[in-house]
C-alpha positions in Angstrom: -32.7 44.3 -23.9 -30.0 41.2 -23.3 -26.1 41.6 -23.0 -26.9 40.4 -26.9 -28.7 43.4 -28.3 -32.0 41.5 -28.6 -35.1 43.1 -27.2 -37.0 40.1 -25.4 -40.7 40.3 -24.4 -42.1 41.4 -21.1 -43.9 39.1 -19.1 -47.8 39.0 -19.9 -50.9 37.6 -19.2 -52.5 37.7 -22.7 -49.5 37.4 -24.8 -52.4 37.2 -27.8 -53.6 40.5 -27.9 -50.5 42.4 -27.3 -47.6 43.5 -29.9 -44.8 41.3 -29.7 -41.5 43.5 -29.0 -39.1 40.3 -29.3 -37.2 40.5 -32.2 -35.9 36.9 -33.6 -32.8 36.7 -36.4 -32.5 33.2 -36.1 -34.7 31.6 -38.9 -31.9 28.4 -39.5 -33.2 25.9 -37.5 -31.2 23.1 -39.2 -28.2 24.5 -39.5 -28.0 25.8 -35.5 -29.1 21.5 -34.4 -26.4 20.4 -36.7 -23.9 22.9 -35.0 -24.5 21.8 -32.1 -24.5 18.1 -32.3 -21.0 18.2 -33.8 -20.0 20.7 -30.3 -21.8 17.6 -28.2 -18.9 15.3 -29.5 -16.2 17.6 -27.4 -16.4 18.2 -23.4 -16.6 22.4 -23.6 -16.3 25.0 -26.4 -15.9 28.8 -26.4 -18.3 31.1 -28.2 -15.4 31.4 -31.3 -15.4 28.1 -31.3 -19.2 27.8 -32.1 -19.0 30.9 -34.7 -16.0 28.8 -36.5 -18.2 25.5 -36.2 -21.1 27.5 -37.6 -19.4 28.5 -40.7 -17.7 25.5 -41.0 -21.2 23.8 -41.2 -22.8 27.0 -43.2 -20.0 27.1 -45.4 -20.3 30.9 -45.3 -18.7 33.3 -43.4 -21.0 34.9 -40.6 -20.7 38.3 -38.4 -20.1 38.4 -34.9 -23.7 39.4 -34.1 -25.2 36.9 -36.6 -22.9 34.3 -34.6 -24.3 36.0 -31.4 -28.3 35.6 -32.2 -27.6 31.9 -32.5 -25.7 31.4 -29.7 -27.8 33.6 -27.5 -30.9 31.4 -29.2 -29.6 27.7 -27.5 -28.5 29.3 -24.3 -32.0 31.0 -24.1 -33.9 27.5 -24.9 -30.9 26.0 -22.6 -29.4 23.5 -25.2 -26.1 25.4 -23.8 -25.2 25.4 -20.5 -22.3 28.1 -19.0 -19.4 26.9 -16.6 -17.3 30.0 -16.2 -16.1 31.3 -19.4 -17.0 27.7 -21.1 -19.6 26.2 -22.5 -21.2 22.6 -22.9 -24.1 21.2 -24.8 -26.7 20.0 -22.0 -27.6 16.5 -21.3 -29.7 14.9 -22.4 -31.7 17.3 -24.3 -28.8 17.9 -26.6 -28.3 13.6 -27.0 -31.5 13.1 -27.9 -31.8 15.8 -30.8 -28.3 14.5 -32.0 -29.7 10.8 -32.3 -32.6 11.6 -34.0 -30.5 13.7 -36.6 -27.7 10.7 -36.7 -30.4 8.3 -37.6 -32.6 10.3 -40.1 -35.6 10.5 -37.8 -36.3 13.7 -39.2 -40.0 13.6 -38.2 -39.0 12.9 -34.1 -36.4 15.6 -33.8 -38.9 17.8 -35.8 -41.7 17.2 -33.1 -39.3 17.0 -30.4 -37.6 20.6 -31.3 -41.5 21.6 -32.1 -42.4 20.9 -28.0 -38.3 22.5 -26.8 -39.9 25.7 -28.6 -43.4 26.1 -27.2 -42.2 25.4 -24.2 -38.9 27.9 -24.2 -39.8 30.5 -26.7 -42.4 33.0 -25.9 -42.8 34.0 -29.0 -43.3 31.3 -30.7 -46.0 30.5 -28.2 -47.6 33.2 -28.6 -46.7 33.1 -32.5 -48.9 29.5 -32.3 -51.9 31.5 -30.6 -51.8 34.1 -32.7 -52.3 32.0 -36.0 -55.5 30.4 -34.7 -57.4 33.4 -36.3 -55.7 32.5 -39.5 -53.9 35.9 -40.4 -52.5 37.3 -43.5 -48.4 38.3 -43.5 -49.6 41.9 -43.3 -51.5 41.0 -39.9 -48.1 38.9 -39.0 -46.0 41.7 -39.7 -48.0 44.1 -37.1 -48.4 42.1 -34.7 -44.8 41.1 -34.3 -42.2 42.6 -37.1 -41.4 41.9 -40.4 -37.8 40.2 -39.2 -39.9 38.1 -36.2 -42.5 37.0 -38.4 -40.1 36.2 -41.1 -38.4 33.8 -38.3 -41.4 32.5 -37.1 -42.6 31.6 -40.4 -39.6 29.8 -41.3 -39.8 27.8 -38.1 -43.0 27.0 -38.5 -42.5 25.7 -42.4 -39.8 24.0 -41.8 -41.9 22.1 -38.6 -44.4 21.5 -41.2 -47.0 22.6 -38.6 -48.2 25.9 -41.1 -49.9 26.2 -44.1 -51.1 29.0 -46.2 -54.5 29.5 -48.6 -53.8 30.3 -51.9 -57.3 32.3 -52.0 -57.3 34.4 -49.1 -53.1 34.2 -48.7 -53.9 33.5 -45.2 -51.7 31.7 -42.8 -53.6 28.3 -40.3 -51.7 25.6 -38.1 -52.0 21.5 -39.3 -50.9 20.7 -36.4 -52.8 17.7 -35.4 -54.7 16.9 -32.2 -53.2 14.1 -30.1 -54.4 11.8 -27.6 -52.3 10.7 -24.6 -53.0 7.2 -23.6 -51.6 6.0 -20.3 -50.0 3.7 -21.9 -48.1 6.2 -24.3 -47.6 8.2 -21.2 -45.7 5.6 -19.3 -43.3 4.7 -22.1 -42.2 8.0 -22.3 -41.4 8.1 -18.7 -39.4 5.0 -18.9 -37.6 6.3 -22.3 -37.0 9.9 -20.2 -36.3 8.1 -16.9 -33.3 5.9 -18.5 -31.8 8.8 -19.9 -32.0 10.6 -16.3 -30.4 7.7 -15.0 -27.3 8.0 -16.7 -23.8 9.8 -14.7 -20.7 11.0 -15.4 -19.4 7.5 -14.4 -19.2 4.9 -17.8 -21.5 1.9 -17.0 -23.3 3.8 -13.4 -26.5 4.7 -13.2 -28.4 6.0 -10.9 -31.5 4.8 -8.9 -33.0 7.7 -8.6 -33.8 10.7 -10.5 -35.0 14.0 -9.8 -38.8 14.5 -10.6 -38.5 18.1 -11.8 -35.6 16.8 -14.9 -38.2 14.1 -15.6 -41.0 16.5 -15.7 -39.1 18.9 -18.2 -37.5 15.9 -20.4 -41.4 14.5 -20.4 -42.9 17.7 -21.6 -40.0 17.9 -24.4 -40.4 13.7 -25.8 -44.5 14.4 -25.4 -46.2 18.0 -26.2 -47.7 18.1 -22.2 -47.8 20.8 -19.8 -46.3 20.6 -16.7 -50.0 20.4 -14.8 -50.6 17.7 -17.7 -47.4 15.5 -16.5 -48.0 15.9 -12.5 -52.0 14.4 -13.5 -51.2 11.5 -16.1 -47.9 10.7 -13.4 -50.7 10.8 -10.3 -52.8 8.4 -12.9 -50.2 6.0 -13.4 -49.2 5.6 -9.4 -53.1 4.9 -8.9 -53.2 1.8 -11.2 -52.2 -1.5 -10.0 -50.0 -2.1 -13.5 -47.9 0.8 -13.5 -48.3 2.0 -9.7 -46.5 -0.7 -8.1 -43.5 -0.4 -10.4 -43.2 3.4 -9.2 -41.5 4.7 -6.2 -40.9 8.2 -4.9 -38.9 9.9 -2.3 -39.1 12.9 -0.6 -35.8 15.6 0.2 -34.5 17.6 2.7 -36.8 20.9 2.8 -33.0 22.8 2.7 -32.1 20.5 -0.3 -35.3 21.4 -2.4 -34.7 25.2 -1.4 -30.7 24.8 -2.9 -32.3 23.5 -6.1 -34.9 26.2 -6.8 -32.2 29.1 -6.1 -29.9 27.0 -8.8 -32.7 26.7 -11.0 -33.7 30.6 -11.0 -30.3 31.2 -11.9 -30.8 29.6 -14.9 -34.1 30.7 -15.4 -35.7 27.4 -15.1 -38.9 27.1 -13.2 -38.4 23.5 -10.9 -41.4 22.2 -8.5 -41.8 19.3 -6.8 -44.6 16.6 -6.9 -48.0 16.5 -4.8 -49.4 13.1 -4.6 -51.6 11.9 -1.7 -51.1 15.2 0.1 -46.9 14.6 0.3 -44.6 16.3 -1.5 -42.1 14.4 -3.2 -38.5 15.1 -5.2 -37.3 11.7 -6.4 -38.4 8.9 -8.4 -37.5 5.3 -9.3 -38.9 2.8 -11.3 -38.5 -0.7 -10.9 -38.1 -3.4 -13.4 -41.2 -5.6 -13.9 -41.1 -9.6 -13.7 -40.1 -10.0 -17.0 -37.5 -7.7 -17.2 -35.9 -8.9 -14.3 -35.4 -12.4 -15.3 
């Protein structure tokens, strides 16, 4: 159980034929993004600040502990970030979700938030495995509890990714298969890499970015794994087109070490990149002839 009163799931192997213990109260999607896009537009915010912002949005007052689940929710799936007794929204997964939602592209920030929750939310992962054998809500219920499977249900509808039969009132996925090209592959790297680039400083950007952020920011624009990211990446280094536009640089074996420890603190899981039996940390990409002139 969390500092937050909410029983989280032990670490398994086969998450799928196991009873989910996680108990999820946070079935408002919507509401929680649009929260936190208007807490992106100042530099840090306390947790009353977010309740306030909450019901400000909501238009309904909310308890501490509802205020709590939410809260606890982004800093789980780290769209909040901790600095002492503040907190910011985190860059740029946070800029991204708010652009899509400025500019109506509800279907983006739906699949975008669709990949941020597979990726960070066990249950929901295992939620998605689970409804492969098309269950009814009684099978649901069991196998997670009525207030989870409420949750995940309301996720999932509002993703559009579920559906259920009106015969058999049972519950299957439309999520639809999806075919990488390496072309695809390479504009999301550029779109993830520019985003990267970006510092504290107005109008600096950096060369270099670390491969690890590019890897996680990839896996969020494009539903990939990270073993999926590290082989399309290897691909596009081994064609002449894209290749030649891609360099990499190693780090300081201390350096790397400094960055996992960080990383565990925050209960991210960062790894550098094998290519050509060398281990690499960095990554630039250049501009091609046309887009240098």
């Amino acid at each position: 159980m969390n500092g937050f009163g909410i029983v989280m799931p032990s670490n398994r192997n086969d998450q799928t034929r196991k009873k989910s213990t996680s108990v999820l109260r946070t079935p408002d999607l919507k509401t929680l993004i649009h929260v936190l896009c208007r807490l992106t537009k100042i530099e840090s915010f306390t947790f009353d600040q977010f309740q306030k912002e909450y019901e400000r949005v909501s238009e309904r007052e909310i308890s501490s502990k509802t205020a709590e689940d939410y809260f606890y929710a982004a800093t789980k799936w780290r769209l909040i970030l901790r600095e002492k007794n503040r907190y910011y929204a985190s860059k740029p997964e946070m800029e991204i979700l708010c652009e899509y939602e400025n500019e109506g592209k509800e279907l983006e920030l739906k699949n975008y938030f669709f990949n941020l929750l597979k990726s960070r939310e066990p249950a929901f992962s295992h939620f998605l495995d689970f409804v492969k054998s098309k269950p009814t809500l009684s099978d649901l219920n069991r196998q997670f509890n009525p207030h989870t499977a409420g949750t995940l249900l309301r996720w999932a509808a509002w993703l559009g990714i579920i559906s259920k039969s009106t015969i058999e009132h049972r519950y299957y996925l439309t999520i639809k298969e999806k075919h990488l090209t390496l072309e695809r592959f390479w504009e999301v790297v550029k779109t993830a890499y520019e985003r990267l680039r970006e510092t504290e400083l107005p109008g600096v950007k950096s060369a270099y970015v670390k491969i690890p952020d590019l890897r996680d920011l990839c896996c969020l624009l494009e539903e990939l794994t990270s073993k999926e990211f590290d082989i399309q990446l290897s691909l596009l280094l081994r064609t002449e087109k894209y290749g030649d536009r891609i360099e990499l640089s190693g780090a300081p074996i201390a350096f790397i070490q400094q960055e996992i420890k960080k990383d565990k603190k925050k209960k991210q899981s960062k790894k550098t990149f094998e290519f050509n039996k060398k281990t690499y940390y960095f990554i630039a990409i250049t501009k091609s002839k046309e887009e240098g002139q």
